[in-house]
C-alpha positions as CSV (number, residue, x, y, z in Angstrom):
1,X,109.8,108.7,99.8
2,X,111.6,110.7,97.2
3,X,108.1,111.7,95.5
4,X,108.2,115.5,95.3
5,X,104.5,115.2,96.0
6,X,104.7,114.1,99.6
7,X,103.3,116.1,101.9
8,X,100.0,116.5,100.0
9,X,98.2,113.7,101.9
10,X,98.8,111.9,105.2
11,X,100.8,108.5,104.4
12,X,102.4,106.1,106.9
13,X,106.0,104.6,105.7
14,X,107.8,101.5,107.5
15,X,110.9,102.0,109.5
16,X,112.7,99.8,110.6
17,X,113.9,99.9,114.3
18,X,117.2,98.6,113.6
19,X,117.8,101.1,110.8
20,X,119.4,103.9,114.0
21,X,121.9,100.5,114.1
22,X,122.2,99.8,110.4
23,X,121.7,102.3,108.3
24,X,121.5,105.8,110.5
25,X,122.1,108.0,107.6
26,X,118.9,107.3,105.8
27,X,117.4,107.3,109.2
28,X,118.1,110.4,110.0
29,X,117.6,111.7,106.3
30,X,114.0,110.4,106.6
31,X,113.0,111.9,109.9
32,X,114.7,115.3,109.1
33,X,113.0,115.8,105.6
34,X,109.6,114.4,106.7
35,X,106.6,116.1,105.8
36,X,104.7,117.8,108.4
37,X,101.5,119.6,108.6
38,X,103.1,122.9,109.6
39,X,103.7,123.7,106.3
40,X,101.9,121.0,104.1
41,X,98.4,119.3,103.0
42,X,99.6,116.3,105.0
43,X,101.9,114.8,107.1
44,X,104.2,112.0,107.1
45,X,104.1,108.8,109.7
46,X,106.6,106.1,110.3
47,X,105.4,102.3,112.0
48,X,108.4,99.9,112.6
49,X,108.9,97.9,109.6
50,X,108.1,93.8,109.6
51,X,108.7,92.3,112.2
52,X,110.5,94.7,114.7
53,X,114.5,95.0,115.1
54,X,114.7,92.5,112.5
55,X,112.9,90.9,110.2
56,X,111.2,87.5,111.2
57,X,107.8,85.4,111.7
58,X,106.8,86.0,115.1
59,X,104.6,82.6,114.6
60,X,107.7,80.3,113.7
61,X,109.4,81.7,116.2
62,X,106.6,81.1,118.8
63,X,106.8,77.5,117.8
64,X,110.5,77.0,117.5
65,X,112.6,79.0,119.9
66,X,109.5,80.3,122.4
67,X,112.1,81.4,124.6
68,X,113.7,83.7,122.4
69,X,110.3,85.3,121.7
70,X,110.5,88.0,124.7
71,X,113.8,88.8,124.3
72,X,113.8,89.6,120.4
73,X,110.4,91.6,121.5
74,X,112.2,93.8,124.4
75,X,115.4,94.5,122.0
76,X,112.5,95.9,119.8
77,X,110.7,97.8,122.4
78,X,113.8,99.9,123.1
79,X,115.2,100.2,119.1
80,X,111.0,101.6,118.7
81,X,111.3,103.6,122.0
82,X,114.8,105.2,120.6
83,X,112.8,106.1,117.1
84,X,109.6,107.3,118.9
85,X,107.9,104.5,116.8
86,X,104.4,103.2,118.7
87,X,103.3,101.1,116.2
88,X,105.1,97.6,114.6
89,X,103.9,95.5,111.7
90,X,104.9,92.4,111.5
91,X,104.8,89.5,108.8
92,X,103.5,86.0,110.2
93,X,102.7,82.5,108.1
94,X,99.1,82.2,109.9
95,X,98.2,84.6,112.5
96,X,96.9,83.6,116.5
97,X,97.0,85.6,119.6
98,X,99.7,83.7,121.0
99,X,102.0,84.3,118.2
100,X,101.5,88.1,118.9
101,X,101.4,88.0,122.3
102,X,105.1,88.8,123.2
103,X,105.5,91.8,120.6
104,X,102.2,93.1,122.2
105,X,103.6,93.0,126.1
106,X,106.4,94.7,124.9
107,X,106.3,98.2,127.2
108,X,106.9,100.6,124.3
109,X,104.7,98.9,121.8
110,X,101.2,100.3,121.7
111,X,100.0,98.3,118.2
112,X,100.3,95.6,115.9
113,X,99.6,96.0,112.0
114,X,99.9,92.2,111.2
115,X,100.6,91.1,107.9
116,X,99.8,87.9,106.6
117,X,102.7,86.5,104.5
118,X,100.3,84.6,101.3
119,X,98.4,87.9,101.4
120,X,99.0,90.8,103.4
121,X,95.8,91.7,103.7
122,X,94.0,88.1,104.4
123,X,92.8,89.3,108.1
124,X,90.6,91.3,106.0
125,X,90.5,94.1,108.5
126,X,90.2,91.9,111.3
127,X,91.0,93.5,115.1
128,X,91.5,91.8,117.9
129,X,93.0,92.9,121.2
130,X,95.2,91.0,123.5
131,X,95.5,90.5,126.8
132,X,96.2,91.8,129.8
133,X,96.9,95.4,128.1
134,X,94.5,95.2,125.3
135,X,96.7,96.3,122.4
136,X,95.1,96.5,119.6
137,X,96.5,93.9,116.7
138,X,94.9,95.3,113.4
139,X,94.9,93.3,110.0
140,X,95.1,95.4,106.8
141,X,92.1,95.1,105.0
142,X,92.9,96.5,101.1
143,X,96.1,96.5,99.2
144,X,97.1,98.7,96.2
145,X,98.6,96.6,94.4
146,X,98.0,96.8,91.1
147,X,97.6,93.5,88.6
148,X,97.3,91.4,91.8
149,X,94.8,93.6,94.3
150,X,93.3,97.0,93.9
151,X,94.0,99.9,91.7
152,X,93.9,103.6,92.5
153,X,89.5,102.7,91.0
154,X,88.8,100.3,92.4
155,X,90.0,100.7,96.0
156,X,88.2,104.3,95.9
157,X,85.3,102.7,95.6
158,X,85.6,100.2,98.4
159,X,86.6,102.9,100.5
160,X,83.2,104.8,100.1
161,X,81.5,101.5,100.9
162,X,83.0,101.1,104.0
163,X,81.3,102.2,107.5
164,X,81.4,106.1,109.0
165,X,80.4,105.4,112.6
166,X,83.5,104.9,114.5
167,X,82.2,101.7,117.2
168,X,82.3,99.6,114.1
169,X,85.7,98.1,113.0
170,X,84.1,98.2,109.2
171,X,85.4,102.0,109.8
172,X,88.8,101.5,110.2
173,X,90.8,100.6,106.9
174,X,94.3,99.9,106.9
175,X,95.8,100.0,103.2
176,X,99.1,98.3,101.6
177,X,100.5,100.4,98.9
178,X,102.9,97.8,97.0
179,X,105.7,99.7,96.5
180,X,106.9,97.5,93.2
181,X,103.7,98.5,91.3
182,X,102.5,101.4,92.7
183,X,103.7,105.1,93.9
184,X,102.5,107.7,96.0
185,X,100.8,109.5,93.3
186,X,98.3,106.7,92.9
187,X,97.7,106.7,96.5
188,X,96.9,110.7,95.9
189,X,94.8,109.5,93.1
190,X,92.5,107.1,95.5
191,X,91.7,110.3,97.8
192,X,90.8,112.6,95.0
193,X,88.5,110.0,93.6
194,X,87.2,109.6,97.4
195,X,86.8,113.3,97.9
196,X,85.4,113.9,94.6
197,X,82.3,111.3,95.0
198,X,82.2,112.5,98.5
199,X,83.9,115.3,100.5
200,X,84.7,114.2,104.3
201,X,83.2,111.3,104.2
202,X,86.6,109.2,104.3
203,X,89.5,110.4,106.6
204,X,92.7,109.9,105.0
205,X,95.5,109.8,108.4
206,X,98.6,108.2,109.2
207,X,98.3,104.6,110.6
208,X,98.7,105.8,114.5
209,X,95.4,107.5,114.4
210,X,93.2,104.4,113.7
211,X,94.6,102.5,116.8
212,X,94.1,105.7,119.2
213,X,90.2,105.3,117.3
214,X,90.1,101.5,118.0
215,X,91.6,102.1,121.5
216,X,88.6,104.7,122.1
217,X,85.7,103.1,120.4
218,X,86.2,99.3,120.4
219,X,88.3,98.7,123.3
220,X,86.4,95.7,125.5
């Protein structure tokens, strides 16, 4: 977040709901200096950090404490609400509906990114929507991450491979950038190797605007 380059592209960056509870100086330092597209390139995004108001697996807790399951997802509803956060990811051993189920009811949740704990990205892309509302619950499909996953190259060139028309989910890409081994520079890097090969072919946004796509487009 301290990359003096940010603002030059449209990047999403986890928050987590508890931090107004926790840590409300570096909440409020984050939402007052984010970038905006007043004045920049791009714009900065925030999506409630794994796996809502605090950090658990919403499948182990489906199977162990089931009853706890709606009330740790309403105490996140309102700490998201508070943060005007619409989006959650969360980190799960093995991902079902039912395991997402009581994060996805939850009023002021409109999305799930879902993380898978071996690999972030092993749904592969994978969207699903869960009933009765239909929120979406979208999987990441790349990672930069480099040594491990993709680099700035390689990823570039997965990205131009994907799909432009926006009824398929091959169109939506949701990518990990692994903060350990990787910066926001190299992200910059993947879009000007994307617009290099080919100019607006790949939309670069922050995470909320692929589930208002999915919500349009692929929506049963």
């Amino acid at each position: 977040f301290g990359a003096p380059q940010r603002g030059q592209m449209n990047f999403s960056w986890t928050m987590s709901p508890g931090a107004q509870y926790l840590a409300p100086s570096a909440q409020h330092y984050m939402y007052r200096t984010k970038a905006t597209r007043a004045n920049n390139p791009g714009a900065d995004g925030f999506v409630g950090a794994p796996s809502g108001v605090g950090y658990i697996y919403p499948d182990l807790i489906n199977e162990n404490d089931p009853a706890f399951a709606p009330t740790f997802a309403n105490a996140t509803s309102t700490a998201m609400s508070s943060l005007g956060l619409r989006i959650a990811s969360v980190i799960g051993m093995s991902y079902t509906e039912a395991s997402a189920t009581s994060l996805a009811q939850a009023p002021d949740v409109h999305g799930l990114v879902w993380l898978d704990f071996a690999c972030y990205s092993g749904l592969g892309g994978n969207i699903t929507f869960l009933t009765p509302s239909q929120v979406p619950v979208i999987g990441p499909r790349y990672q930069l991450w480099s040594g491990l996953f993709d680099n700035s190259t390689s990823l570039a060139t997965k990205l131009l491979q994907q799909s432009t028309d926006p009824t398929s989910p091959d169109a939506y890409s949701i990518v990990i950038v692994h903060a350990w081994s990787n910066s926001y520079q190299d992200a910059m890097q993947v879009q000007a190797l994307v617009d290099a090969q080919a100019p607006n072919q790949v939309d670069f946004v922050t995470v909320d605007e692929p589930f208002a796509h999915v919500q349009k487009y692929l929506k049963r």
